[in-house]
DRENNU-446396 format. One record per residue: residue in one letter; y, z, x of N, C-alpha, C in turn. Coordinates in nm, 4 decimals, padded with zeros to 6 digits, always signed. Layout:
PT  aa      n_c2      n_c3      n_c1     ca_c2     ca_c3     ca_c1      c_c2      c_c3      c_c1
PT   a         Y         Z         X         Y         Z         X         Y         Z         X
...
***
This chain:
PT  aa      n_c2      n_c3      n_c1     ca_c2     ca_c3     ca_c1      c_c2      c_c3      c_c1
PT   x  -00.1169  +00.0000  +00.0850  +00.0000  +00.0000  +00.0000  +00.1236  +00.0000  +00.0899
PT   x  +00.2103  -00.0784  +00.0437  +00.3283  -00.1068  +00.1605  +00.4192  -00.0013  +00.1352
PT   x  +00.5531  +00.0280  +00.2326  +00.6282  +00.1400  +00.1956  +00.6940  +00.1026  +00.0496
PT   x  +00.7733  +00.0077  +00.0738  +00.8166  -00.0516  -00.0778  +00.7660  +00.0079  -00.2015
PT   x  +00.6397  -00.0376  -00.1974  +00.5463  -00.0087  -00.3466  +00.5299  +00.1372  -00.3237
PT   x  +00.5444  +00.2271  -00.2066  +00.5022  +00.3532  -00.2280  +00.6869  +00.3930  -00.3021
PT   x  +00.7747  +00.3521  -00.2532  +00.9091  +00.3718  -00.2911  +00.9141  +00.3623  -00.4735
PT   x  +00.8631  +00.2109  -00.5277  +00.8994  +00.1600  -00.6392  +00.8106  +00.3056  -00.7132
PT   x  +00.6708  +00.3412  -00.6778  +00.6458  +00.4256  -00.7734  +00.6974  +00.5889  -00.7533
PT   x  +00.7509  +00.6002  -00.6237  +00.7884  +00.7225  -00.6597  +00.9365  +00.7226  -00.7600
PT   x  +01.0303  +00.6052  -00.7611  +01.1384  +00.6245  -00.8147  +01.0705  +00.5976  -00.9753
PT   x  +00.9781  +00.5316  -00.9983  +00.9327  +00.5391  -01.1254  +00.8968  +00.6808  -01.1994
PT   x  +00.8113  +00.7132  -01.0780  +00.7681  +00.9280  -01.1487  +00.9053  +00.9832  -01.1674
PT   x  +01.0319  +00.9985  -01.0587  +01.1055  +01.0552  -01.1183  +01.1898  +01.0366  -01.1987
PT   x  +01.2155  +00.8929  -01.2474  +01.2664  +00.8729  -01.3949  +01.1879  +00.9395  -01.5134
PT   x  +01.0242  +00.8984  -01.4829  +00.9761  +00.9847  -01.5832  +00.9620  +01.1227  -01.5997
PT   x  +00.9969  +01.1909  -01.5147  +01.0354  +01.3704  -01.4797  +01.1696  +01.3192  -01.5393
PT   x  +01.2687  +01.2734  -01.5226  +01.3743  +01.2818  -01.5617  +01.3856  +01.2978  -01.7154
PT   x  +01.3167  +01.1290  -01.7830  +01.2859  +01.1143  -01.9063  +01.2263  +01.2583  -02.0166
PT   x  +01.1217  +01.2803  -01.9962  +01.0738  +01.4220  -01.9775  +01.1604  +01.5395  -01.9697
PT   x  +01.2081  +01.5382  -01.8691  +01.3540  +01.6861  -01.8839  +01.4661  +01.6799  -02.0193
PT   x  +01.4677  +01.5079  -02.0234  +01.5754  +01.5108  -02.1434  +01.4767  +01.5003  -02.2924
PT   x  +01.3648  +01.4578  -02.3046  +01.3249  +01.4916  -02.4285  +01.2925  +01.6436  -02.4497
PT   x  +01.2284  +01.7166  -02.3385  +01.2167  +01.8852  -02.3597  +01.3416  +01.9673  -02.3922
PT   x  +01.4336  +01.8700  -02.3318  +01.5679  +01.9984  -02.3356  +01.6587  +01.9196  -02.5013
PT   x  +01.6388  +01.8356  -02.5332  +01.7207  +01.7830  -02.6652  +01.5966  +01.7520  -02.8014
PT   x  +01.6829  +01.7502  -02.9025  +01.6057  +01.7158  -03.0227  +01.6113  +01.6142  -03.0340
PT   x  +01.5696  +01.5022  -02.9804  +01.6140  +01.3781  -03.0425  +01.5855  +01.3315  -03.1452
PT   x  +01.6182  +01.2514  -03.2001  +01.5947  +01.1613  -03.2852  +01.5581  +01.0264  -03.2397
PT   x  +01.5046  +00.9652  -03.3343  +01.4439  +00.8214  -03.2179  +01.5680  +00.6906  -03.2185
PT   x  +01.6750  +00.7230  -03.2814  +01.8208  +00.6778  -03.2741  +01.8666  +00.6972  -03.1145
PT   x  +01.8222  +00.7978  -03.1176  +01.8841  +00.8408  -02.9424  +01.8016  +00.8306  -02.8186
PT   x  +01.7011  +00.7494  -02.8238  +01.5882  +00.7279  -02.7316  +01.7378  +00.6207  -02.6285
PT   x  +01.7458  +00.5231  -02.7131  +01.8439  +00.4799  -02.5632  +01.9692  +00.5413  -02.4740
PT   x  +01.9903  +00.6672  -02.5623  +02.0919  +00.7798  -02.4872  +01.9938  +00.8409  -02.4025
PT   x  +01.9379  +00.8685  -02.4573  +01.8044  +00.9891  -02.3515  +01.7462  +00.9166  -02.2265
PT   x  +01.7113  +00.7773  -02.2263  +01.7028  +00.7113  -02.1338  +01.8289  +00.6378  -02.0784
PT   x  +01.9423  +00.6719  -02.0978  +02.0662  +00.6259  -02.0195  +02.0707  +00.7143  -01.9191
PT   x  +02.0311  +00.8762  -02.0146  +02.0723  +00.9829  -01.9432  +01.9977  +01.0589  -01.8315
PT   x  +01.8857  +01.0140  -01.8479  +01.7274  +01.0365  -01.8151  +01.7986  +00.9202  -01.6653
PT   x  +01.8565  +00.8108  -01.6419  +01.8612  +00.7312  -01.5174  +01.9769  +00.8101  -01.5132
PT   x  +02.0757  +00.8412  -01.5425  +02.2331  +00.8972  -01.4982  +02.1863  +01.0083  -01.3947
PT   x  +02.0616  +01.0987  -01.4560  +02.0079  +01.2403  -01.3799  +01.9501  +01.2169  -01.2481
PT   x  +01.8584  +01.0353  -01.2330  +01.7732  +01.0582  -01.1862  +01.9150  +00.9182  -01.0580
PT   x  +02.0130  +00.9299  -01.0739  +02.0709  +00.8615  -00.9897  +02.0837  +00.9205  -00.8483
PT   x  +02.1402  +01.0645  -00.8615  +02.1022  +01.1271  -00.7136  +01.9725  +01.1052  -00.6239
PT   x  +01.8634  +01.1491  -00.7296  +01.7477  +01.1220  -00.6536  +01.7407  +00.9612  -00.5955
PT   x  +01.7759  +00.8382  -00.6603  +01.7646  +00.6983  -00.6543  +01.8309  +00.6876  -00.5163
PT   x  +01.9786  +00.7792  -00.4977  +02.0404  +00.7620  -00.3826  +01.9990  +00.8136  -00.2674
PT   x  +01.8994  +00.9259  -00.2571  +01.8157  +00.9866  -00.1912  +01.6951  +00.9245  -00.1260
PT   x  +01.6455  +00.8205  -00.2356  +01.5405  +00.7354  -00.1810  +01.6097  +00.6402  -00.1335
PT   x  +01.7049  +00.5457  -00.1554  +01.7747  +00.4343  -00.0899  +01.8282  +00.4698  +00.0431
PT   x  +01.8348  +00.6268  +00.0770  +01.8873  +00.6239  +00.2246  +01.7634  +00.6465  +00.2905
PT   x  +01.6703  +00.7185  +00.2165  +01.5386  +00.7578  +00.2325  +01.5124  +00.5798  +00.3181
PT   x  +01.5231  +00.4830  +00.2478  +01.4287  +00.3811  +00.2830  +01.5215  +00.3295  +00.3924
PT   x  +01.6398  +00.3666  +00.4200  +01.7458  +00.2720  +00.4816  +01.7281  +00.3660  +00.6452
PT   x  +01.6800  +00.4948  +00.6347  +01.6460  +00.5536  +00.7569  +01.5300  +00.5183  +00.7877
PT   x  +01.4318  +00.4727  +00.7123  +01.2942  +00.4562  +00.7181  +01.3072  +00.3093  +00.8150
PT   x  +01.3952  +00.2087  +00.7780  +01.3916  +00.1143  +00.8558  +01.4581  +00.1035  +00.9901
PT   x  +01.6170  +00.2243  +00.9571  +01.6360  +00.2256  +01.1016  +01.5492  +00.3012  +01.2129
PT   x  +01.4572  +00.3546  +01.1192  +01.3126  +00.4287  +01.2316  +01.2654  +00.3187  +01.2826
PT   x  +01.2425  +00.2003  +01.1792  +01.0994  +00.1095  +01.2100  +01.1995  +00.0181  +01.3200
PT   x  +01.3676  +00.0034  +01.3324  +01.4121  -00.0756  +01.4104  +01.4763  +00.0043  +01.5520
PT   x  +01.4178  +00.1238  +01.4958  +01.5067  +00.1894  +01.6841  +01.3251  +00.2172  +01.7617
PT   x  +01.1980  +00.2278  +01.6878  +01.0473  +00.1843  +01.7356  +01.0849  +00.0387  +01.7811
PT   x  +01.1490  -00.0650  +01.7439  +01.0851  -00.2013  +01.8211  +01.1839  -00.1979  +01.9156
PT   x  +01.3264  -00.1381  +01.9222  +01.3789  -00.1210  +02.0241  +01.3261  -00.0549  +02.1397
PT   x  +01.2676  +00.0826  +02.1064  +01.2196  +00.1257  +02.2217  +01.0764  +00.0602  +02.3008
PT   x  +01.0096  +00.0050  +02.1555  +00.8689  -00.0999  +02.2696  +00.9805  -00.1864  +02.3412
PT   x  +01.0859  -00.2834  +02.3206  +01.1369  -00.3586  +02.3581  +01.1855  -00.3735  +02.4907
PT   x  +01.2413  -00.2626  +02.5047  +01.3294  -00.2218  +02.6376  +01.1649  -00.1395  +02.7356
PT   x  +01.0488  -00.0972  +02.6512  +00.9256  -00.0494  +02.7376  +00.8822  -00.1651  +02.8055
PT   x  +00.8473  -00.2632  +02.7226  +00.8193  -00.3906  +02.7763  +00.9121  -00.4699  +02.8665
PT   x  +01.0620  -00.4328  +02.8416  +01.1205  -00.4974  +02.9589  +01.1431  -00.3968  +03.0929
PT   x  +01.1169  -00.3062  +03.0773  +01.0612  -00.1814  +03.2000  +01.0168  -00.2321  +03.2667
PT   x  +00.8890  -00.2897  +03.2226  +00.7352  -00.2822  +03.2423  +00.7446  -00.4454  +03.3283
PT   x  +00.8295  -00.5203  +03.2671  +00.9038  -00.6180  +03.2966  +00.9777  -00.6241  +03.4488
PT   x  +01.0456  -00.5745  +03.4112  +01.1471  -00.5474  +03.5514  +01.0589  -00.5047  +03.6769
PT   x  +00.9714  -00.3901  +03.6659  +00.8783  -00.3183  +03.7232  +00.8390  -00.4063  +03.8354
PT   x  +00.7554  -00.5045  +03.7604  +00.6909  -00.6337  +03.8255  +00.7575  -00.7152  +03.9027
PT   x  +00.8870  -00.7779  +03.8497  +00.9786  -00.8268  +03.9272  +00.9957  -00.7500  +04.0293
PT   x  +01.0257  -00.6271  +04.0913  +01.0936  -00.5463  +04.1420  +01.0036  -00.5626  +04.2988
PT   x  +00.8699  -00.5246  +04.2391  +00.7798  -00.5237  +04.3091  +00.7462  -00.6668  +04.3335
PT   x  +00.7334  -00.7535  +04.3128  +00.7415  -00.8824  +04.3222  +00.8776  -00.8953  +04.4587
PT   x  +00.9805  -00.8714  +04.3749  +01.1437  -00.9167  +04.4844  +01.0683  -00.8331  +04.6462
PT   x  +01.0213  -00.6763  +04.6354  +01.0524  -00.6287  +04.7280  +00.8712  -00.6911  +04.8186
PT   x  +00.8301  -00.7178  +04.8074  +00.6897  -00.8463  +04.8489  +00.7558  -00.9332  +04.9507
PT   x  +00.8203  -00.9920  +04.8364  +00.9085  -01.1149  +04.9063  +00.9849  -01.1221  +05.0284
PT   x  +01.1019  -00.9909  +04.9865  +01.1332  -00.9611  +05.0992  +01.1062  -00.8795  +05.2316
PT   x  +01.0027  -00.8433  +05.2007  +00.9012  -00.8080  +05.3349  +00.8819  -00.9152  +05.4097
PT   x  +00.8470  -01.0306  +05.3079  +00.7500  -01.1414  +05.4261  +00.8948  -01.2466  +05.4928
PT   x  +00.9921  -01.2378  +05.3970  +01.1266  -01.3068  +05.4715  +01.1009  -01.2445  +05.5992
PT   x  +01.1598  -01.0620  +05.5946  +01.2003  -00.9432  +05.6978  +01.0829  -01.0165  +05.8447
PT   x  +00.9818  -01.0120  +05.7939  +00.8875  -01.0243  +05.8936  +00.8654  -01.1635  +05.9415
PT   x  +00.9010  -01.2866  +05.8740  +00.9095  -01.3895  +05.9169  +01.0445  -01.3924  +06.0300
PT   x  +01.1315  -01.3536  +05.9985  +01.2317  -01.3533  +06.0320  +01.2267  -01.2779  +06.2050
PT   x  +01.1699  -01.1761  +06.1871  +01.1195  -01.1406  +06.2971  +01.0744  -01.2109  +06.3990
PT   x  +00.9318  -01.2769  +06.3432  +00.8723  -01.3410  +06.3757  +00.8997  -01.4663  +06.4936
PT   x  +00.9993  -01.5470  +06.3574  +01.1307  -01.6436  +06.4325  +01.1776  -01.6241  +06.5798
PT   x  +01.2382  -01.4864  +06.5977  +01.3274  -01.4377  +06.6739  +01.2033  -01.4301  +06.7874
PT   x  +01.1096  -01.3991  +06.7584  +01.0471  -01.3505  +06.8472  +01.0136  -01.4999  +06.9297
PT   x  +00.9095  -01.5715  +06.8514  +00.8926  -01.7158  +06.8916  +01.0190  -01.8146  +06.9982
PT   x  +01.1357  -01.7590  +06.8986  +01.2743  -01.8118  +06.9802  +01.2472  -01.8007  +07.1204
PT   x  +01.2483  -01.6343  +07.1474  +01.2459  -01.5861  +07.2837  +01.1563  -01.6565  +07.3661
PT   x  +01.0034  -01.6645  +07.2980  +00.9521  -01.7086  +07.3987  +00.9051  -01.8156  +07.4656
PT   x  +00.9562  -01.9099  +07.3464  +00.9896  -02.0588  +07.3411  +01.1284  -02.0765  +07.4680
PT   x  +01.2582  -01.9902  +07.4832  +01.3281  -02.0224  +07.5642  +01.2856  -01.9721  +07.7088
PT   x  +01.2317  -01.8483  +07.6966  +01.1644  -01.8366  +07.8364  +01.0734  -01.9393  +07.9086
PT   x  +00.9515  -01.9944  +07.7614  +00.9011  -02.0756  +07.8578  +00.9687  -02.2235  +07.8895
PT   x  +01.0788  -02.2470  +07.8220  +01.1512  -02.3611  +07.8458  +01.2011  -02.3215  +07.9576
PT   x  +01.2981  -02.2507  +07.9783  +01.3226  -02.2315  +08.1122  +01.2258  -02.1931  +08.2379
PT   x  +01.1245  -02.1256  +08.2316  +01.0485  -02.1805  +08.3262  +00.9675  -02.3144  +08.3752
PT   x  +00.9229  -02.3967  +08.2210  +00.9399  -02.4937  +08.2734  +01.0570  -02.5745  +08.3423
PT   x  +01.1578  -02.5567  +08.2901  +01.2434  -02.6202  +08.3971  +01.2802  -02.6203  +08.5444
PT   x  +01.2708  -02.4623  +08.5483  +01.2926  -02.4286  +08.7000  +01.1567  -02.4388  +08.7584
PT   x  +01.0181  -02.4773  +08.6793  +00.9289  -02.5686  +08.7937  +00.9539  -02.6934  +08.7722
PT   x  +01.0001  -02.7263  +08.6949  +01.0272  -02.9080  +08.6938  +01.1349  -02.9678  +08.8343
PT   x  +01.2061  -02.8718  +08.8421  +01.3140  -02.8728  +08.9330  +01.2262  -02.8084  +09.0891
PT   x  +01.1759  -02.7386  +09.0936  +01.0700  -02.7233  +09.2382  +01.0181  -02.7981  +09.2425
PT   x  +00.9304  -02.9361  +09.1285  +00.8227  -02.9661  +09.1977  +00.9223  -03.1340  +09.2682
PT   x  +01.0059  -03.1503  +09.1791  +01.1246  -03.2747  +09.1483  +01.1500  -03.3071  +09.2130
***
């Protein structure tokens, strides 16, 4: 049963508690059945306004729940990236290294070859 339909019948019981309060408490006559049920909804209007915020909090529940999966999932989201970015930049850091290092010993051995190119020359 959806919330709705649990809503439609509770505002139905308390019209009929309402209905009910005004035939126990008056004599009617059956002339006045449409006063008694004017008056019977006039009574049961507080309660009506009670359930309409009733349902209007009920949804800002059900919409601050998909907010919070929302922003969990983009956590959970980010998380990955994060760990992902900082991966990445390890293997730059260490390539980079790497580079520098190769540089060096690429110019050392360039220059020693040269200065035997130049002894043997």
């Amino acid at each position: 049963m959806s919330f709705s339909e649990v809503m439609l019948i509770i505002t139905f019981i308390l019209l009929l508690v309402a209905l009910y309060k005004v035939f126990r408490q008056d004599s009617l006559q059956p002339k006045d059945v449409e006063h008694a049920i004017s008056r019977a909804w006039s009574q049961s209007g507080i309660k009506l306004a009670i359930i309409k915020t009733g349902i209007l909090a009920y949804r800002l529940s059900e919409k601050a729940e998909q907010i919070r999966s929302d922003v969990r999932t983009l956590a959970e989201q980010f998380e990955a990236l994060r760990s992902s970015w900082e991966t990445l930049s390890t293997h730059v850091r260490n390539m980079s290294n790497k580079m520098q290092e190769v540089d060096r010993v690429y110019k050392r051995l360039s220059n020693d070859f040269e200065r035997i190119k130049q002894d043997v020359g």
